[in-house]
Backbone and ligand atoms as CSV (ligand in chain L), in Angstrom:
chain,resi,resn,atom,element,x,y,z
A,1,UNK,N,N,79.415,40.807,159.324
A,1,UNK,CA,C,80.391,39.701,159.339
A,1,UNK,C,C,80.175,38.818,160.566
A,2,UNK,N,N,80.383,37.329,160.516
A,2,UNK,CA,C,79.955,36.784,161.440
A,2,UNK,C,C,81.200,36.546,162.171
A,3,UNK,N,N,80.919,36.705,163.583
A,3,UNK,CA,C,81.936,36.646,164.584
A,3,UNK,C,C,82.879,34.959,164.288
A,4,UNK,N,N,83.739,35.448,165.270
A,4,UNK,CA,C,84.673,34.225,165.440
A,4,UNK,C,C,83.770,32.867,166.100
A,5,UNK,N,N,83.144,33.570,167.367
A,5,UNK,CA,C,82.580,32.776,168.435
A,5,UNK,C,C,81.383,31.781,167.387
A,6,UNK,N,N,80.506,32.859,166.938
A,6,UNK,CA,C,79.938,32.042,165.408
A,6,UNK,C,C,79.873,30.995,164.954
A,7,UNK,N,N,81.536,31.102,164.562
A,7,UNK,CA,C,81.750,30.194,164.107
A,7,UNK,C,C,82.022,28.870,164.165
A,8,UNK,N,N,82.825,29.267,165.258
A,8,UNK,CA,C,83.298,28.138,165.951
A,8,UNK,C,C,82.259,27.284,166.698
A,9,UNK,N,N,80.830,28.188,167.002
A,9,UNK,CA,C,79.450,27.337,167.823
A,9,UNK,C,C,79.007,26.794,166.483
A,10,UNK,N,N,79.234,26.999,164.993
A,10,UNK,CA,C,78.771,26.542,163.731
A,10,UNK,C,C,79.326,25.173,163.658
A,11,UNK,N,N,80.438,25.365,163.689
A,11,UNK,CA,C,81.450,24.193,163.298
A,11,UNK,C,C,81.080,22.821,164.195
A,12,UNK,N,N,80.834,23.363,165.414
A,12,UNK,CA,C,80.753,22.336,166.680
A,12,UNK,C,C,79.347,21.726,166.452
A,13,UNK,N,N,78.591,22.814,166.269
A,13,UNK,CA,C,77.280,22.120,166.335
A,13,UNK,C,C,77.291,21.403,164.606
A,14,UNK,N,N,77.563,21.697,163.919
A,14,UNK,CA,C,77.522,20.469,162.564
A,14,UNK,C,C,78.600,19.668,163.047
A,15,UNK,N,N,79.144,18.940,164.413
A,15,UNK,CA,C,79.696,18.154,164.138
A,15,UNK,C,C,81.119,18.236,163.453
A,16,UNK,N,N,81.650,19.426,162.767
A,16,UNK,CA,C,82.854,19.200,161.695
A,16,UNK,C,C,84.115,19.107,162.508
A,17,UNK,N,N,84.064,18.836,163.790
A,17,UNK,CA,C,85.502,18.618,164.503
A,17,UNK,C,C,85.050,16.903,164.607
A,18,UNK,N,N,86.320,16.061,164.354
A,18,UNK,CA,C,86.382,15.134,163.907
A,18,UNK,C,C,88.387,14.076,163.977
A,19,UNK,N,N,88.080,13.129,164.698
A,19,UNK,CA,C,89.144,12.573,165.659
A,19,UNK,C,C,89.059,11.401,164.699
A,20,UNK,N,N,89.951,11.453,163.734
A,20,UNK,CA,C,90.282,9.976,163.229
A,20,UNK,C,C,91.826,8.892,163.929
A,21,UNK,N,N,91.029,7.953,164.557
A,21,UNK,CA,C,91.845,7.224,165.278
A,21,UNK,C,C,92.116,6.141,164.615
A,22,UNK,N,N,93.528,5.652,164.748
A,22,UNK,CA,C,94.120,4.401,163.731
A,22,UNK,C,C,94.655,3.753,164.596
A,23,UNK,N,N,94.388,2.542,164.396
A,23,UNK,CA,C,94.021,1.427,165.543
A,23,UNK,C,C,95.291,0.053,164.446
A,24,UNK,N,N,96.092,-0.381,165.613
A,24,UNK,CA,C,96.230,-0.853,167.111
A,24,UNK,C,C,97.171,1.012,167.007
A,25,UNK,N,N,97.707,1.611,166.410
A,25,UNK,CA,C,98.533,2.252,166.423
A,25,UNK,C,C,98.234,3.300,167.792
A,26,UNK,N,N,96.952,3.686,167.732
A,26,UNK,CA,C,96.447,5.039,168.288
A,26,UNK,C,C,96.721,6.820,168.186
A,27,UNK,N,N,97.121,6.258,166.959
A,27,UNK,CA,C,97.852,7.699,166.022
A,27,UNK,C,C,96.468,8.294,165.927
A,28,UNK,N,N,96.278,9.462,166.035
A,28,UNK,CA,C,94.976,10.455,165.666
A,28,UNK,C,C,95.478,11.440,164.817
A,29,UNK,N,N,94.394,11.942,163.864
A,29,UNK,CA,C,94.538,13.017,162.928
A,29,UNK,C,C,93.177,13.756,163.181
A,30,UNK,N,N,93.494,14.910,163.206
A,30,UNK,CA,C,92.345,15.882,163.989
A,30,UNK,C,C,92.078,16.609,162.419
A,31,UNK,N,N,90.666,16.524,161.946
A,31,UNK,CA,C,90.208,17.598,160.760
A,31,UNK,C,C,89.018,18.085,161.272
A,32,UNK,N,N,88.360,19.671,160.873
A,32,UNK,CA,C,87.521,20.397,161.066
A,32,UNK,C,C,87.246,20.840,159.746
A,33,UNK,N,N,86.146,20.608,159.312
A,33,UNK,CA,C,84.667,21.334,158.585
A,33,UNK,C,C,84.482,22.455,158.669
A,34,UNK,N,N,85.183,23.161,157.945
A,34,UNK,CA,C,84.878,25.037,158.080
A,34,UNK,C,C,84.136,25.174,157.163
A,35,UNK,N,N,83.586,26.367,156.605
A,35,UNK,CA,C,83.458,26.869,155.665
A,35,UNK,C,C,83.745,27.024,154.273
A,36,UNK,N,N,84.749,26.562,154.370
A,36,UNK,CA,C,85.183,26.804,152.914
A,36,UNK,C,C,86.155,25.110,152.475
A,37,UNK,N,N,85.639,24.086,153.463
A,37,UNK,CA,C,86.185,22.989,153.314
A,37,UNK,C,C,86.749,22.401,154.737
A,38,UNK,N,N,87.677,20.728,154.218
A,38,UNK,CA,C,88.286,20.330,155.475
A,38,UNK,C,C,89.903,20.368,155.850
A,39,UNK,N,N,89.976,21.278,157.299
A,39,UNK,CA,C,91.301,21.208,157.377
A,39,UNK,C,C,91.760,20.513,158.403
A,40,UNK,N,N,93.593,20.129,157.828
A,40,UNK,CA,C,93.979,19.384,158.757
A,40,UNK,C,C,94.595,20.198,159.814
A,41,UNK,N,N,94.260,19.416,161.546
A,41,UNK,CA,C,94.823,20.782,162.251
A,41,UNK,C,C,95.550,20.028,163.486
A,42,UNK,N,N,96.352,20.390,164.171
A,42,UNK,CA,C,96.997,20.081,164.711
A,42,UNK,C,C,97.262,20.458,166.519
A,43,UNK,N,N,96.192,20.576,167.359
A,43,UNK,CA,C,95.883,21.360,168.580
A,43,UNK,C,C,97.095,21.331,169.354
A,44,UNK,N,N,97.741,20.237,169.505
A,44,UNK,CA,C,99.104,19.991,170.624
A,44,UNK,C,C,100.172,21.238,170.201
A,45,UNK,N,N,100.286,21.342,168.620
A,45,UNK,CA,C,101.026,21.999,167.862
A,45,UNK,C,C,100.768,22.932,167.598
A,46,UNK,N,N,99.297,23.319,168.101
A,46,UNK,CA,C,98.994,24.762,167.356
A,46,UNK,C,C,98.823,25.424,165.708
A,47,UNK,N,N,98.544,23.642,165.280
A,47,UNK,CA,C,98.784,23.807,163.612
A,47,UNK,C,C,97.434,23.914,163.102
A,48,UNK,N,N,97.287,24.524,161.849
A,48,UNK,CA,C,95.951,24.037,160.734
A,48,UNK,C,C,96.684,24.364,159.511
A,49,UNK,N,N,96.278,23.828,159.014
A,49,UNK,CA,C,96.488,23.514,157.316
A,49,UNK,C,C,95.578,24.599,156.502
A,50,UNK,N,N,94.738,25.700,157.505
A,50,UNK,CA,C,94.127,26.516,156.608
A,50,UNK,C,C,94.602,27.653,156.228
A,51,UNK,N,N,94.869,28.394,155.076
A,51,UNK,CA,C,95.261,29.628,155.174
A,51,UNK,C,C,95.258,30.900,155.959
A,52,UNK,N,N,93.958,30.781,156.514
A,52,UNK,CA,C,93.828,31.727,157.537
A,52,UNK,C,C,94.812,31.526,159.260
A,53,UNK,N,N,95.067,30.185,159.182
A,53,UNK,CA,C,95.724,30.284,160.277
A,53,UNK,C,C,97.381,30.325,159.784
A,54,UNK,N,N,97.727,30.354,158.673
A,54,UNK,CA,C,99.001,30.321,158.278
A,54,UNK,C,C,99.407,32.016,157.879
A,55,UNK,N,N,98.863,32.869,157.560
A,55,UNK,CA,C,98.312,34.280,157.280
A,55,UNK,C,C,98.476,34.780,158.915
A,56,UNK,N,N,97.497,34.085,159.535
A,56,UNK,CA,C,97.189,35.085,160.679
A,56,UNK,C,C,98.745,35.171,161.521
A,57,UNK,N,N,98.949,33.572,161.784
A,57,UNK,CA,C,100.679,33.594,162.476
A,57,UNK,C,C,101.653,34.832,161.602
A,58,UNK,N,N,101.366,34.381,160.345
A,58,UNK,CA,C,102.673,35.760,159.738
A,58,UNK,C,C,102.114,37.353,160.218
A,59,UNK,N,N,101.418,37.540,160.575
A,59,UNK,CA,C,100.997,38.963,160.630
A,59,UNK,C,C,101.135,38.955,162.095
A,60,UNK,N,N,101.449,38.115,163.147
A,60,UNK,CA,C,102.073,38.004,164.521
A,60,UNK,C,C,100.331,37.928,165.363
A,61,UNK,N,N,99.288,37.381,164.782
A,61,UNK,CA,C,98.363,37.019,165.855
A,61,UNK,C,C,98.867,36.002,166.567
A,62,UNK,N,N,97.873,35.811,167.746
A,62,UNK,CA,C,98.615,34.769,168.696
A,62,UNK,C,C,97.770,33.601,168.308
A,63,UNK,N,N,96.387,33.821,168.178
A,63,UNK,CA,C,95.402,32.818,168.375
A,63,UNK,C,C,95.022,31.610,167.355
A,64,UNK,N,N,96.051,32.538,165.646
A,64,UNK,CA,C,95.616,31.389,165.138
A,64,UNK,C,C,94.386,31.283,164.317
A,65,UNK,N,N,94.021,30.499,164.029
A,65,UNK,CA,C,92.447,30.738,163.261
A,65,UNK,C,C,91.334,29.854,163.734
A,66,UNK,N,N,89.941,29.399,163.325
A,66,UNK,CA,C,89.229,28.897,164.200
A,66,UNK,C,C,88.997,27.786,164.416
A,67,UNK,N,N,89.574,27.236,163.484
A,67,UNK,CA,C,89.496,25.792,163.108
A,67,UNK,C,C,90.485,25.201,164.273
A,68,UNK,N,N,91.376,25.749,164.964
A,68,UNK,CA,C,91.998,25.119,166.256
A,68,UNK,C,C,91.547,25.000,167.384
A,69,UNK,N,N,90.343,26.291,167.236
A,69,UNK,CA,C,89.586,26.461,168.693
A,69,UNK,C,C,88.315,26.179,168.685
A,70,UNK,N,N,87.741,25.317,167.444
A,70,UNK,CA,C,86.561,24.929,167.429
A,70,UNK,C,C,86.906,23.203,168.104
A,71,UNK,N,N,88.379,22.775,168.057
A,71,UNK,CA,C,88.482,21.841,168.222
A,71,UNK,C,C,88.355,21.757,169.774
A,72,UNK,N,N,89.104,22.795,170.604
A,72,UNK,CA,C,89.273,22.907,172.039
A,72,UNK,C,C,87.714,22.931,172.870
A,73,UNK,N,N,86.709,23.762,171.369
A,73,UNK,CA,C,85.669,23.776,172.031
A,73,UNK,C,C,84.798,22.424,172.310
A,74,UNK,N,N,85.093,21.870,170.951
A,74,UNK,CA,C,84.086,20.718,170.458
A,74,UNK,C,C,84.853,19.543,171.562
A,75,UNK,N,N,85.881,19.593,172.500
A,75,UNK,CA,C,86.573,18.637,173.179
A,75,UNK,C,C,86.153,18.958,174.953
A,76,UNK,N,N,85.767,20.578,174.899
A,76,UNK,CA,C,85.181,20.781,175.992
A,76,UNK,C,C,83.595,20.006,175.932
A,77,UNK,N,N,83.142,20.006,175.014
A,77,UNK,CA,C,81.979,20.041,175.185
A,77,UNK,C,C,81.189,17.962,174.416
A,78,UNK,N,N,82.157,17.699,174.611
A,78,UNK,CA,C,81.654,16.454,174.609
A,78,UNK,C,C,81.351,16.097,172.547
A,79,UNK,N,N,81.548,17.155,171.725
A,79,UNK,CA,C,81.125,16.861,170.417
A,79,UNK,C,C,82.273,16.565,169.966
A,80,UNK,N,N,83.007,15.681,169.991
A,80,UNK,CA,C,84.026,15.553,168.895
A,80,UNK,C,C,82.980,14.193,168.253
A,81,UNK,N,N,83.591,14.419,167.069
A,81,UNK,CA,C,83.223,12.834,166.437
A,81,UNK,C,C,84.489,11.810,166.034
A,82,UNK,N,N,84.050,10.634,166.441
A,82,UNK,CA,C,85.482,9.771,166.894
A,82,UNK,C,C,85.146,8.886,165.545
A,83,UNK,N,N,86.395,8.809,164.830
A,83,UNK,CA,C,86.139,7.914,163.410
A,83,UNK,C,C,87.758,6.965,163.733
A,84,UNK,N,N,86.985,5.909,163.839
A,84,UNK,CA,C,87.946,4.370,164.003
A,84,UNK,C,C,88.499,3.852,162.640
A,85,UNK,N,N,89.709,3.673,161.984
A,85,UNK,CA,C,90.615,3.425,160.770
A,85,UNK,C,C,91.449,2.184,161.637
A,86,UNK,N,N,91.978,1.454,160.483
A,86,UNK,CA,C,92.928,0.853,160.572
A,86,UNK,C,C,94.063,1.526,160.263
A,87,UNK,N,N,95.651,0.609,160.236
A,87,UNK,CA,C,96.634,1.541,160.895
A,87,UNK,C,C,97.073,1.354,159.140
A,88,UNK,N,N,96.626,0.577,158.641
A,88,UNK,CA,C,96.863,0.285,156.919
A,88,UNK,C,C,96.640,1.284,156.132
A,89,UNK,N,N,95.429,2.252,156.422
A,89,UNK,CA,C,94.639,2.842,155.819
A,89,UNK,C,C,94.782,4.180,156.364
A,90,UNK,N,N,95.898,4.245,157.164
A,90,UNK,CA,C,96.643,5.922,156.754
A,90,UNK,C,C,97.320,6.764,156.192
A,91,UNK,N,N,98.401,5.957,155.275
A,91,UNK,CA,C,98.498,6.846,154.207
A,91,UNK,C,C,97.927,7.057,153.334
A,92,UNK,N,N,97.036,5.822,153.509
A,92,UNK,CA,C,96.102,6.354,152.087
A,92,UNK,C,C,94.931,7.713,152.125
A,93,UNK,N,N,94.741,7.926,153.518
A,93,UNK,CA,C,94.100,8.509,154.774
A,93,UNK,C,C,95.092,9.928,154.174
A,94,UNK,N,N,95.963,10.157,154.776
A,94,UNK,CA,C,96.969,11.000,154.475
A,94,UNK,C,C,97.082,11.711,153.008
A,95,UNK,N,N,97.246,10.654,152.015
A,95,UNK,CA,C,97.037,11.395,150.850
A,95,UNK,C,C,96.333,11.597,150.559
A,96,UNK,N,N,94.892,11.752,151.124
A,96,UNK,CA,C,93.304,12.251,150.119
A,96,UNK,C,C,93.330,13.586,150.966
A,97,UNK,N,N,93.633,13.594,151.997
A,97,UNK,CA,C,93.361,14.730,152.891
A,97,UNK,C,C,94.457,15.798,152.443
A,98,UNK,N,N,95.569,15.273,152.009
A,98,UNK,CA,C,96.779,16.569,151.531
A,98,UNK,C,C,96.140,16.702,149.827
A,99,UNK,N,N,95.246,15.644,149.212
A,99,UNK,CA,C,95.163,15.729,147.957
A,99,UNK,C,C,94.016,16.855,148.034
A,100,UNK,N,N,93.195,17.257,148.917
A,100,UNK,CA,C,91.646,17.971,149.042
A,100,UNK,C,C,92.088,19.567,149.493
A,101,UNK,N,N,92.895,19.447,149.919
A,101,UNK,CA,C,93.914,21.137,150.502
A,101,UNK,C,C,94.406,21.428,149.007
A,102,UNK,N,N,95.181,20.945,148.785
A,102,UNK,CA,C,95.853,20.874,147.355
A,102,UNK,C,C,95.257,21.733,146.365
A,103,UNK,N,N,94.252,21.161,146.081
A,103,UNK,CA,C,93.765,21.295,144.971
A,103,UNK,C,C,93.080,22.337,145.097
A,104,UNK,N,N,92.269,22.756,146.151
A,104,UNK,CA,C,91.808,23.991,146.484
A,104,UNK,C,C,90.300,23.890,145.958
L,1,ZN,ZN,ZN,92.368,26.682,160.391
């Protein structure tokens, strides 16, 4: 089984941590490229939208799942990828990204 650390050097190095910024607003929406798809995640909050981090909190882990800490990593390390939106083009932004979880 491949480690956590793994993964999270997987994620970073393809790039799948990813800073969509909506402009003049400067609202950001943070998604990561895992494995099994893209989730929405939430670092200030300690959130992801993936099952594994919604699972892991109920069973009383602290950490969460990796998709939060690939973000901390990919922010240490200079890889985030910065994607520029208008401020028009976030809900529409919003609903493809809740429509792609969704559906599974
Ligand atoms: Zn996650």
């Amino acid at each position: 089984m491949e480690s956590r650390a793994a993964r999270i050097r997987g994620v970073v190095g393809a790039h799948g941590v990813k800073m969509h910024v909506f402009l003049p607003s400067g609202r950001t929406v943070w998604t990561v490229v895992g494995e099994r798809g893209e989730y929405w995640a939430h670092p200030e909050m300690d959130y992801c939208s993936c099952p594994g981090h919604y699972f892991g909190k109920l069973s009383g882990r602290e950490d969460g799942c990796y998709h939060v800490m690939a973000i901390a990593s990919a922010v240490e390390q200079g890889m985030v990828d910065e994607v520029r939106f208008d401020d028009e083009e976030y809900a529409a932004f919003v609903a493809r990204i809740m429509d792609d979880m969704g559906g599974g």
